[in-house]
N, C-alpha and C positions, 0 to 999 in steps of 0.2 A: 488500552490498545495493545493487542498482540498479534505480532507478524506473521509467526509460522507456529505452528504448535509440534512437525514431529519433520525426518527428513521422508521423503517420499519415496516410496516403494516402487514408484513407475521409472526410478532414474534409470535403475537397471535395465527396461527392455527401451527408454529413448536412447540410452547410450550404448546399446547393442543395433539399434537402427544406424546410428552412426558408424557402426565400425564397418559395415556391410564395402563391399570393394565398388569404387566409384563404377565401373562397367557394368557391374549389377544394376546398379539402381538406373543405370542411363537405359539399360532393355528394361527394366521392367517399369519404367513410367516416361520413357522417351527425353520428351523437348517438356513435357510438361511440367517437370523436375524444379523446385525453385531453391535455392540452397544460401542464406544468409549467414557468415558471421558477424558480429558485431560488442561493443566494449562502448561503457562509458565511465570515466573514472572520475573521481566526485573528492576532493581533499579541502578543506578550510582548517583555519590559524584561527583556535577562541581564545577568549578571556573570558573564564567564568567565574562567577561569584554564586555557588550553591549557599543557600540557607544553612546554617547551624558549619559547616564547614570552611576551610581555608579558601580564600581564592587561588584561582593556579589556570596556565596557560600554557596553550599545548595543541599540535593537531590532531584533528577526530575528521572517520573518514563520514561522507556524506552520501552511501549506498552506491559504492562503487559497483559494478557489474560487469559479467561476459560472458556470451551466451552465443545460441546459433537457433534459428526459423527454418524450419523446412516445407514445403508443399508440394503438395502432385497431385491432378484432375485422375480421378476414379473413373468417371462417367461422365455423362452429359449433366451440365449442373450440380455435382456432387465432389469435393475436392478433401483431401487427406491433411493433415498438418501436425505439427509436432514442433517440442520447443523445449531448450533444456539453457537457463540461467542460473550461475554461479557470483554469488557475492563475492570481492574482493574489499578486505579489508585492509587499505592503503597505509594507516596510521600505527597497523602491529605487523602489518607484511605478511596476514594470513588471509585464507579460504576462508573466512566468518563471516555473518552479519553484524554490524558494528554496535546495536541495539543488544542480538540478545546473539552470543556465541557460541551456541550452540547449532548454529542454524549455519550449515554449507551446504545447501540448495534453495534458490530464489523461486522458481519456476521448474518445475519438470511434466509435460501435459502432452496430450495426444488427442485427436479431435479430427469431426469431419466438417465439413460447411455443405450445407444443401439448402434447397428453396426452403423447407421445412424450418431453417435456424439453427445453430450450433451447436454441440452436444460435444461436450470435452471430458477428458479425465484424467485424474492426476493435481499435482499441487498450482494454483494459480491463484491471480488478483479475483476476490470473490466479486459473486452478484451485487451483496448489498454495501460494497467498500466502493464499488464502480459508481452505483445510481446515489447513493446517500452522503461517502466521506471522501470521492474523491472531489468533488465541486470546489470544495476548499482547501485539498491537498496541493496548494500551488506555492509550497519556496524548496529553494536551492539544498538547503542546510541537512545536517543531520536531525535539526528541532522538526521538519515536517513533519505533519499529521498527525502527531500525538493527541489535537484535542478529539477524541473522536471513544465511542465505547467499544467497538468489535474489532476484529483480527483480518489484518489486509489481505495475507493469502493462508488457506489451509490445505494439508495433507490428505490422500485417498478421498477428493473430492468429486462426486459428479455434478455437471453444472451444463445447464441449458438455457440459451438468449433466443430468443423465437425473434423470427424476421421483420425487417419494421412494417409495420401493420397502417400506412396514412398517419403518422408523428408517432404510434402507439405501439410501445414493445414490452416484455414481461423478460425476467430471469428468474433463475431456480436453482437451489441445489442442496446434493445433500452431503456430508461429511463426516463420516466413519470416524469416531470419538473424537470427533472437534470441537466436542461442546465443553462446559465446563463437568471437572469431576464431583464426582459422587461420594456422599459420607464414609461409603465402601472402600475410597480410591480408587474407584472406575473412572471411567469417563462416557458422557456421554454422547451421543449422536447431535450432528446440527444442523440445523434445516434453514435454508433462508430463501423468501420471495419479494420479488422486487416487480414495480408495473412504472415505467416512464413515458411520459406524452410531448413530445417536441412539436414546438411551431415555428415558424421564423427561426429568432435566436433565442428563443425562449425553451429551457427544458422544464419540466417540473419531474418529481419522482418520488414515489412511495416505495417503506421495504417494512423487512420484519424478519431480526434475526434471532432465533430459537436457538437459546444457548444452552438450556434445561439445565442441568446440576440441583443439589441437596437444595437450593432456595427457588430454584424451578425460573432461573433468571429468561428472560425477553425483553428484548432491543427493539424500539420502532423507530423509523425515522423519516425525514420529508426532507427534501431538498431542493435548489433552486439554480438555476445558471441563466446568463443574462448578459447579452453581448450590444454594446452601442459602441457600434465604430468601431474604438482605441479601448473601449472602459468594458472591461469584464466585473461581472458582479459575482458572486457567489456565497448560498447561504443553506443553512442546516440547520435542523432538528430532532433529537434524539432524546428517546424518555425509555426510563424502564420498569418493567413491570416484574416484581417480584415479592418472596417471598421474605427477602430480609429487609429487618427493621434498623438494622444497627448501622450505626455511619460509618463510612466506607466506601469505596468502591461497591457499584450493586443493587447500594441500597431501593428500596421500593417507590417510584416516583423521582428519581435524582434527572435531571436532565444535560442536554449539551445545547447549547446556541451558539453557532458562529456562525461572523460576517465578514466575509470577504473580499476585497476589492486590488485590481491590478489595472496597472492605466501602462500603455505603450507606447513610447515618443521615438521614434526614430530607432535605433539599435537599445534604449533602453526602456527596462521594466520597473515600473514601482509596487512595490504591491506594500501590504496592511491587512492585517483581521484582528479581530476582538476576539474573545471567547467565552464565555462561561461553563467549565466545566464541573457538574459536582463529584466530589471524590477524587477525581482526577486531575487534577490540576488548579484548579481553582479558575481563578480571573487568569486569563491568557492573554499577552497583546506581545504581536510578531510583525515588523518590520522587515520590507526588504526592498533591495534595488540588485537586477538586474542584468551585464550589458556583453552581448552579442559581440564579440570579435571577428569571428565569424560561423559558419552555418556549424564548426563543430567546437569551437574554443567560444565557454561563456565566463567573465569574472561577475561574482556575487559577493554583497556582503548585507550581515542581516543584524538585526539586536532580536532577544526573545528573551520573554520575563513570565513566569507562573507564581503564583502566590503560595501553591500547594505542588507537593511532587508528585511528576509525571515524566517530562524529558530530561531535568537538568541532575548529571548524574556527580555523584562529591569528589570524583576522581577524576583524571585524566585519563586518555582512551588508554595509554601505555600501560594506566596502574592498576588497571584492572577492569570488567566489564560491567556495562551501566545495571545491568539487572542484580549487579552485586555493591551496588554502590546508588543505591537508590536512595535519593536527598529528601528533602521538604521544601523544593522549589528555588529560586532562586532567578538569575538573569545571565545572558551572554550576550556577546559580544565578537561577532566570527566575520572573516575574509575569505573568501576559495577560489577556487577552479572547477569549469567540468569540461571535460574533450570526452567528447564523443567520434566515433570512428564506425 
């Protein structure tokens, strides 16, 4: 699993839309102007126990963020938008992502909406992270979503959601060396298509993420969501097709299955998934509870155990960053906060 691969080249003209002087933009798009700030900060207290290392305890931030939405009607039916999110990372008091530190920008995108369907550009949550690993992307913690094979948002991407079609939608997009590199040290382009069909509470969804590189890697996957009452279901599939044989991340035919399940009583959530990841993690099982204080303060707390390493990193967030402290799995044991604003 990987979050961002480069910082994004669009920040510069969203964050020149931004500096334009409030009067401008009230003549040049009126009343129709829609302008949001917003922040959600995200901190838990673990206890982990990585494999082959010390145990040690410590706060790790859990994808703090602050960002700003804009919109404005162009036409009749045709509306502008644009979006620029900044990771804060709580637990070292910087502008990073708490995963991989090199990344200070979440989101930077530009985009129209028309009857036609979406058409954006810039770094965002991709097609096939939306229709296939987000289903099961549901805890609190900084362990979210890691059981999963591809990369939640990418750099210099174009990407289009066509309008719901009677339950029936499609996405697309492509990504200027998003994919994995080349024996060369290139890198190469990434293509991924995604087709979901909604009825009732029932989603189902097919994708296919073309990650190409030296073993010529591709990600398929299916997914499921499923709502009774109180009981959210959620479930995946992902297989890959390649050209390496050797074990590892990658390899040719390795797959992902997880199941998901959240139950909601009153101000709290329970939730659970399993997972089988190959390469990546191994056997997965993630605990969590929930509870609402209110519409902006939630307390969480969660246990999360891998057999193989993926998320549990041998250091504490302070002592260095998880991508440089990468373990052989192990368990946690975490408490937080999130206030959103």
């Amino acid at each position: 699993m990987l979050r961002s691969n480069s910082r994004p080249t669009l920040v510069a003209a969203v964050a020149a839309a931004l500096s334009l002087p409030a009067p401008l933009l009230a003549d040049t798009f009126g009343d129709s102007l829609d302008f949001d700030l917003y922040s959600s900060l995200r901190l838990h207290y673990e206890s982990v126990n990585p494999d082959g290392a010390d145990r040690y305890g410590g706060f790790r931030d859990a994808y703090s963020r602050i960002g700003f939405t804009a919109s404005a009607t162009l036409d009749e039916g045709v509306s502008a938008f644009a979006q620029l999110e900044i990771p804060l990372d709580l637990a070292n008091g910087a502008v990073q992502d708490p995963f991989d530190n090199d990344e200070d920008i979440r989101v930077a995108r530009l985009g129209l909406n028309s009857s036609l369907g979406t058409l954006l550009y810039g770094q965002d949550w991709m097609p096939y992270y939306n229709a296939i690993a987000y289903p099961v992307d549901m805890f609190s913690s900084y362990y979210s979503g890691f059981a999963t094979f591809t990369a939640f948002r990418l750099n210099e991407s174009l990407i289009y959601y066509s309008p719901d079609m009677n339950g029936f939608s499609l996405g697309a997009s492509y990504s200027r060396a998003g994919g994995y590199g080349k024996a060369d040290g290139g890198s190469d382009d990434r293509y991924q298509l995604t087709a979901s069909y909604r009825w009732g509470e029932t989603t189902l969804a097919a994708g296919i993420d073309e990650v190409g590189g030296s073993e010529n890697w591709r990600f398929y996957g299916a997914s499921l969501m499923h709502t009774i009452d109180n009981l959210y279901i959620g479930a995946k599939l992902e297989y890959i097709d390649s050209e390496q044989q050797a074990a590892g991340f990658g390899r040719d035919g390795d797959t992902v299955v997880n199941l998901y399940a959240g139950y909601t009583v009153g101000k709290n959530t329970f939730k659970g998934m399993i997972a089988e990841v190959d390469g990546y993690g191994g056997s997965v099982f993630h605990l969590g509870v929930d509870h609402d204080l209110s519409d902006y303060l939630t307390l969480f707390a969660e246990y999360y155990n891998e057999s193989e390493g993926a998320a549990i990193p041998t250091r504490k967030a302070r002592d260095g960053a998880p991508l440089d402290a990468f373990g052989g799995g192990g368990d946690a044991f975490l408490a937080g906060v999130r206030m959103s604003f």
